[in-house]
C-alpha positions in Angstrom: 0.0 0.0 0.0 1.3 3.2 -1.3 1.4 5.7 1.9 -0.3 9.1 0.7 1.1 12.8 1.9 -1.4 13.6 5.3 -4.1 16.7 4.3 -4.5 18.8 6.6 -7.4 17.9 8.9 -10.1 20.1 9.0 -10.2 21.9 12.6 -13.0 23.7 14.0 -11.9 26.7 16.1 -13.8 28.7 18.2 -13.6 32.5 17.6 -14.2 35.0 20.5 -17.5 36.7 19.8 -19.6 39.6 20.9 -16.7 41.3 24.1 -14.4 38.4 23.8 -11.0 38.6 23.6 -7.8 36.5 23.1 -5.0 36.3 25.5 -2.4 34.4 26.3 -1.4 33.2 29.7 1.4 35.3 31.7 2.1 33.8 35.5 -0.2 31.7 37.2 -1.1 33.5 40.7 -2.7 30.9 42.3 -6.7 30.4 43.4 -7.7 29.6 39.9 -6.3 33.5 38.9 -3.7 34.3 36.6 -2.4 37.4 34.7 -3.1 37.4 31.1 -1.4 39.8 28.3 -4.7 40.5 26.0 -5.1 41.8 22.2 -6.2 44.6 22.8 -3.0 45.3 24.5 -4.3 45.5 28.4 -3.1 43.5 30.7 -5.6 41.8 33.0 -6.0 39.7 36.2 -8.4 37.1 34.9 -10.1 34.2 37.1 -11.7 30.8 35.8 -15.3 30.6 36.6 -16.4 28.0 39.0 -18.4 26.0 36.0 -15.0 25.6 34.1 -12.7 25.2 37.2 -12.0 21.3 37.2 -12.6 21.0 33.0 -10.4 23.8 32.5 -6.1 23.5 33.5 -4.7 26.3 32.2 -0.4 27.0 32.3 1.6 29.4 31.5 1.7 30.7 27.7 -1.8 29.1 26.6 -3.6 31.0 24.8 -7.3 31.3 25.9 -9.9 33.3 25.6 -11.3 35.8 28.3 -14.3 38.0 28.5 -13.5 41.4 30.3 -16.3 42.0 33.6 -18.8 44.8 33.0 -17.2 46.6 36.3 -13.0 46.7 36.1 -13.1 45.3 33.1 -10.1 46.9 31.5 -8.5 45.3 35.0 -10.0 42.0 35.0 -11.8 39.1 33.5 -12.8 35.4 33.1 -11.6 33.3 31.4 -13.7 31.5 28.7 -12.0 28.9 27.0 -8.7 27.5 26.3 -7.2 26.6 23.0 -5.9 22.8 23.1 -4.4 21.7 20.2 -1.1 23.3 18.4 -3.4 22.8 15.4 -5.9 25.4 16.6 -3.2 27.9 17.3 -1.9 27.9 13.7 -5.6 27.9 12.2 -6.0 31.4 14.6 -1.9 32.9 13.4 -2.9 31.9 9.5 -6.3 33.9 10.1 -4.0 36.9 11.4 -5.8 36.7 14.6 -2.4 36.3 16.4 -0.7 39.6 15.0 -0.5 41.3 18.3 1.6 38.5 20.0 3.7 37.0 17.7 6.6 38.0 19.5 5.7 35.8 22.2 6.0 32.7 20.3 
């Protein structure tokens, strides 16, 4: 059997909608909070919300997506949802969504 070149698999990626924003992961501070460096170039203390907290491990330099509070929300957030695969991080850099951070990678 002749082996054939892999296609790239077809990935579906969630996209932040509506006040969501991507962000990736700075320092972990403990109590389910952690500082995240966001797009929109603000740097916020985001928390997981008790629904996610035992689905959701997040580390250092995942990039996830957070949704700011409606008070402080230029200072804080939640976060939303983590991006898993190294797949779904190249769909979102190919897309450009990624422009703001690609010195951190």
């Amino acid at each position: 059997m002749a082996h054939q070149p892999e296609e790239p698999q077809v990935v579906r990626v969630r996209i932040p909608k509506g006040k969501e924003i991507l962000g990736v992961v700075q320092q972990r501070l403990g109590g389910s909070r952690m500082r995240v460096q966001c797009l929109d170039g603000k740097e916020r203390i985001c928390r997981i919300p008790g629904r996610l907290r035992r689905a959701l491990w997040v580390r250092e330099k995942n990039i996830v997506i957070i949704e700011p509070w409606e008070l402080g929300g230029d200072a804080k957030g939640d976060v939303v949802y983590k991006y898993r695969s190294k797949a779904e991080v190249a769909f979102l850099k190919r897309k450009g969504f990624l422009k703001n951070l690609e010195d951190e990678f």
